[in-house]
N, C-alpha and C positions, 0 to 999 in steps of 0.2 A: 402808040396804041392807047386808046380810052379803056381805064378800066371800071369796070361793071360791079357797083354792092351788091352782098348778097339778098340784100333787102330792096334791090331793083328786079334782081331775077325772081324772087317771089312774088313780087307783083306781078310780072309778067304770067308768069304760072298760075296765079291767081284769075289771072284776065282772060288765061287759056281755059277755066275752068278746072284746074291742076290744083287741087288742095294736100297737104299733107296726110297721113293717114300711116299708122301703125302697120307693117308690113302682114301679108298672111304668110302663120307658119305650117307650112307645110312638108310633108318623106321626101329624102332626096331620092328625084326620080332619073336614074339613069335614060341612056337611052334603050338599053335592055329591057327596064323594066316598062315603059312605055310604049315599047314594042309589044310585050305579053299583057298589056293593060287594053291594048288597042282590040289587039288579037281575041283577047275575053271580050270585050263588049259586042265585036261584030259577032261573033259566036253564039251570043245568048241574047242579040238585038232583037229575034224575031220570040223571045219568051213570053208568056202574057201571065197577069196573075190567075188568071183560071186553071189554066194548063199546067203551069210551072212555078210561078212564083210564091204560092199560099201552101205551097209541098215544102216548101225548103225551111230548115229549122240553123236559124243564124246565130253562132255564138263570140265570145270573145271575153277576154280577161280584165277587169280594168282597176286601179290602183286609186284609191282616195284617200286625203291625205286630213289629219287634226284641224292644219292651220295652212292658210295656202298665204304665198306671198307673192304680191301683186309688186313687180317692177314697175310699173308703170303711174307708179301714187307719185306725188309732186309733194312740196311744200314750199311755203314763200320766204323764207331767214333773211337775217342780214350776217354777212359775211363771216360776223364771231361765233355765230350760232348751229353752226353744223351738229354740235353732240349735248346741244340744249333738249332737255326732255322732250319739248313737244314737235321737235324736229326732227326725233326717230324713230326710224320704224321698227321694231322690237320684232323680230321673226324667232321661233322655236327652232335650233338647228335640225335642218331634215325636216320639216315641216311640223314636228313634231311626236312623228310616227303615223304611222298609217295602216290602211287596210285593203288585201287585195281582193276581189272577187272575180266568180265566174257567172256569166248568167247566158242564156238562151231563148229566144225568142222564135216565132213562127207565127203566120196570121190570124190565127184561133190562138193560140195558148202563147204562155212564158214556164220557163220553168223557176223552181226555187233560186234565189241569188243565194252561191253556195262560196264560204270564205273560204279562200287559200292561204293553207298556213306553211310557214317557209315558204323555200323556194319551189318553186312548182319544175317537179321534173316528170317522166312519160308515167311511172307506178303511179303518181301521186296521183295524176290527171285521169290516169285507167280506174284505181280503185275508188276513188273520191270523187270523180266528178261524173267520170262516162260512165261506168256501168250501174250508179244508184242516181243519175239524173237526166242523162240525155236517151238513155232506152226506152224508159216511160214516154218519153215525149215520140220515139218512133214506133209506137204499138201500130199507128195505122198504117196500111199500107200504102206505101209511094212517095215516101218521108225520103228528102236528102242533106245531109247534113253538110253545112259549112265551119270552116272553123282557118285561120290563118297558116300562114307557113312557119309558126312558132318554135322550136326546136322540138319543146315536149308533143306538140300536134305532130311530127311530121315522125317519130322515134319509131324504130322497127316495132317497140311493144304496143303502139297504140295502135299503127295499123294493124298489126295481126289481130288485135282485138276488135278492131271495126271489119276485117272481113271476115273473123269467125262469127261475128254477129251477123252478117251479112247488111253492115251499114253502105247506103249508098253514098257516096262524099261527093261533093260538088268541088272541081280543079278551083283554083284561087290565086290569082296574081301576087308575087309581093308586093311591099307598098300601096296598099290599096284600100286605108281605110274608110274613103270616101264612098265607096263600092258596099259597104257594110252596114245595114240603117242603125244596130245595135248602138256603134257608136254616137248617133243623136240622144239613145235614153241614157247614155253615162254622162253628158252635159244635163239633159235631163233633172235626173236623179240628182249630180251635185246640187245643183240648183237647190230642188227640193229641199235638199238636209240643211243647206246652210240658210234656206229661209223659216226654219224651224223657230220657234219661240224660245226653245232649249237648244244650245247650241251644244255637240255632245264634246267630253274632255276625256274621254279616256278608248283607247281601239274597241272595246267590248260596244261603249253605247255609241263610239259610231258606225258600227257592223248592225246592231239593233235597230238606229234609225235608216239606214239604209234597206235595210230589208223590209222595213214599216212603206218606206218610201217608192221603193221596187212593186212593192204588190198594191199600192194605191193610185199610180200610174194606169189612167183608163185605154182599155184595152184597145178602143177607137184609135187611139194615139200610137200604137206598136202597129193596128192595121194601117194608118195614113202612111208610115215609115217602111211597109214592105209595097203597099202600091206604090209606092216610087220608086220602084228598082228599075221598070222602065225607062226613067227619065233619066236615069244614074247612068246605065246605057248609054244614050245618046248623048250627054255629056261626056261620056270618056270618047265616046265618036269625035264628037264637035270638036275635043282640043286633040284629037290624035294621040292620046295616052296621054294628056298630060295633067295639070291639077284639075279639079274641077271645084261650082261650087258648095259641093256638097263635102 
């Protein structure tokens, strides 16, 4: 039997138009969960932003960190030089520290980016975030709230406190953060802070720039990201619940 370099198969591959490429990391999606992924899309396929999609106020949690470390950095050495200065990477353990928020969005407005201190459990989420930010944002009528299947979102005191308010909640797949536009402005948002001219070094200024950077994001930009719930739809159609490229 002839055997085959592996530097023949990549030519081949090559020839196929087969390039390497960083895999995408995406939730591991059961087949349960791609079932009830499926089942939402067909559900809310026929919603339109007039009707339904500009009512809905979308929120979600998200963690950013001092110092991020990118596995994916290279350098060029020679063999003795593995722990020569300019051939490591110097990461802060734990990224350094970091800071968690909440924020909320809707096709007309956002609400405050409000920080989470500790651990966020159902009191903290009721007293701290829902009844002094997501209320204001449903004074008008016909407001439905989204929000994940998180432990503190899902906790007997949050509901009883979303139906003594009489909030209306929109069901939610797990696994499904593709389904959510919020999450493009936390890519977003990183972005911004780390292209900052002041790169911030301590949790406080990077809670500050964050929130400079959350309210200077144009609003154009949060409505292109809820007109595409449609197309988010048809995507989870198109693969039958499964990733999409969103």
């Amino acid at each position: 039997m002839r055997r085959i370099s592996g530097q023949t198969v990549r030519n081949r591959l090559h020839d196929a138009g087969l390039t390497a490429r960083m895999p995408y990391r995406g939730p591991v999606l059961t087949s349960r969960h791609r079932q009830a992924r499926l089942q939402w899309a067909q559900t809310h396929r026929h919603w339109t932003l007039r009707n339904n999609w500009q009512h809905v106020i979308f929120s979600d949690e998200s963690r950013f960190m001092l110092s991020r470390h990118d596995r994916r950095r290279i350098v060029y050495r020679r063999v003795n030089e593995r722990y020569h200065p300019n051939c490591v990477d110097e990461a802060p353990p734990h990224g350094g520290g970091g800071v968690m928020v909440w924020g909320a969005i809707s096709h007309t407005r956002r609400s405050a980016l409000v920080r989470v201190e500790g651990t966020l459990n159902a009191r903290r989420y009721v007293d701290n975030i829902l009844e002094p930010h997501l209320l204001p944002l449903l004074a008008d009528p016909g407001g439905v709230f989204q929000q994940d299947n998180a432990r503190p979102h899902t906790a007997r005191l949050t509901m009883d406190f979303l139906d003594l308010h009489n909030v209306n909640t929109l069901p939610w797949p797990s696994m499904s953060p593709d389904l959510n536009p919020i999450e493009h402005l936390w890519d977003e948002l990183d972005r911004r802070v780390r292209a900052r001219a002041r790169t911030p070094t301590t949790q406080n200024e990077l809670f500050e720039a964050l929130q400079e950077e959350w309210n200077n994001i144009p609003l154009q930009r949060v409505q292109a990201l809820t007109i595409s719930m449609p197309r988010r739809c048809q995507a989870v159609n198109a693969s039958r619940g499964g990733h999409t490229r969103y």
